[in-house]
Structure formats: C-alpha cells, structure tokens
N, C-alpha and C positions, 0 to 999 in steps of 0.2 A: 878523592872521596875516601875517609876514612871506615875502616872497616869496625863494628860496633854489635859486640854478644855472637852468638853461636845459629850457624846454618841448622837448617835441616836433617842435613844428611850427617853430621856431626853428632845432631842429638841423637839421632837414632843409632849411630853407630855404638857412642854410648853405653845406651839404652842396652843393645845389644851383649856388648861387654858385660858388662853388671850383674845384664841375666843369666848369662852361662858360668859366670862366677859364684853368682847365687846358687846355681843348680849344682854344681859342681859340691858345693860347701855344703848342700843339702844331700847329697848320695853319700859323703865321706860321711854323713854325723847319722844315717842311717846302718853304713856301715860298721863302725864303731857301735854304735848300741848292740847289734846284732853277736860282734866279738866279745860285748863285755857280759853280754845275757850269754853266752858259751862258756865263757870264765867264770863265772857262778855258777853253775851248774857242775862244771867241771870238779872245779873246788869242793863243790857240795856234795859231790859223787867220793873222791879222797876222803873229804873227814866222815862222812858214813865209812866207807872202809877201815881207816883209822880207827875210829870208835869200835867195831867191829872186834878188831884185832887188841885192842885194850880189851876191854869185857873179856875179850876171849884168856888174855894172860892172867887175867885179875880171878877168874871163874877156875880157871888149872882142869887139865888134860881131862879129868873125872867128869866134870861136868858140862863139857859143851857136846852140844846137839846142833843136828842141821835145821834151818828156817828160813824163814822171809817177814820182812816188813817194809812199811810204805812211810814215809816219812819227806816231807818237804816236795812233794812231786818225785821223789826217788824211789826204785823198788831194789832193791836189796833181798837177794838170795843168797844163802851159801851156805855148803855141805862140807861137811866132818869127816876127816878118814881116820880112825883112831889108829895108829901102832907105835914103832918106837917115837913118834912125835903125831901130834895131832894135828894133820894137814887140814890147812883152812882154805877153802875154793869160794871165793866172793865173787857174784857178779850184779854188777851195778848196771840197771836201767836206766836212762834220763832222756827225757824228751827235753827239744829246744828248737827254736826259729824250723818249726815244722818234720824234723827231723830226730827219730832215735839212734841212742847212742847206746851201745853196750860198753863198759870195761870189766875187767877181770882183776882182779888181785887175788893173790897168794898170799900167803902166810902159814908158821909152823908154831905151837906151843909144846915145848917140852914137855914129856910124861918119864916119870917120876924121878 
C-alpha cells in the first residue's frame, strides 16, 4: 500500500511551525518600529539642538537670552551664561514608546 498526501499529525506539526514563525516575524517588526520611532526622535532632539546652537552663532554673544519652545513633540529649554564666552546649556525633552527622555547639550559662542 502506497502512501498518498499528508497525515494528521504532519499537518499540524506544520501548522504549528508557521505559527511561531509568523509570531516570531511579528514581535521582530514590532520591535523594529519601536527602535525606529526612538531614532526620530532622537534625531529630532539633535537637530533642535543644532539649530539652537546655529541661531545662537549667527545672533553673537550680545544678543542671546535664555528660553523655551515646543516644537515637533520636543520641548527645548536652554539658559545663557554670559562671560568670556556665552555658555549655552540645552535640555531637550522627547517623549517616545511611553517613555521620557531628557538630553543635554552644551555649547559655547565667542564674545567679542
């Protein structure tokens, strides 16, 4: 008697396979969104700082002051030390995947 198509326990074994394969492929690609929704943010937190610290060279020692603004989900703080250079203290807010994130940058603009 020849043997013809797939038992039972075959299929299911299968079946089985597939599914944790499937689940598997499906936690990596939740993972992954989670990391790249981190990296934008991240990023977005940098170029506010960057920008920051432009304006601040471009404006010269005289005219920068300390502030805050909100911008893309980001809040942006930062205070001014004036003396032989104008120390710039940034601190960047960013909410993501449930969680806040503080960073800090530094920065200095020559005076005079």
């Amino acid at each position: 008697m020849s043997k013809r198509g797939l038992t039972l326990i075959e299929v299911i074994v299968a079946m089985l396979l597939f599914s944790v394969g499937a689940l598997g492929m499906a936690a990596a690609s939740g993972a992954i969104t989670r990391q790249m929704t981190i990296s934008l943010l991240r990023s977005r937190a940098a170029t506010t700082a960057r920008s920051r610290d432009e304006e601040a060279h471009a404006v010269g020692c005289a005219g920068l002051t300390s502030g805050s603004e909100t911008k893309q989900g980001i809040i942006s703080t930062w205070t001014v030390s004036h003396g032989v250079t104008a120390s710039i203290d940034q601190r960047i807010e960013r909410r993501g995947t449930g969680q806040e994130h503080t960073d800090q940058f530094l920065s200095s603009v020559p005076c005079g």
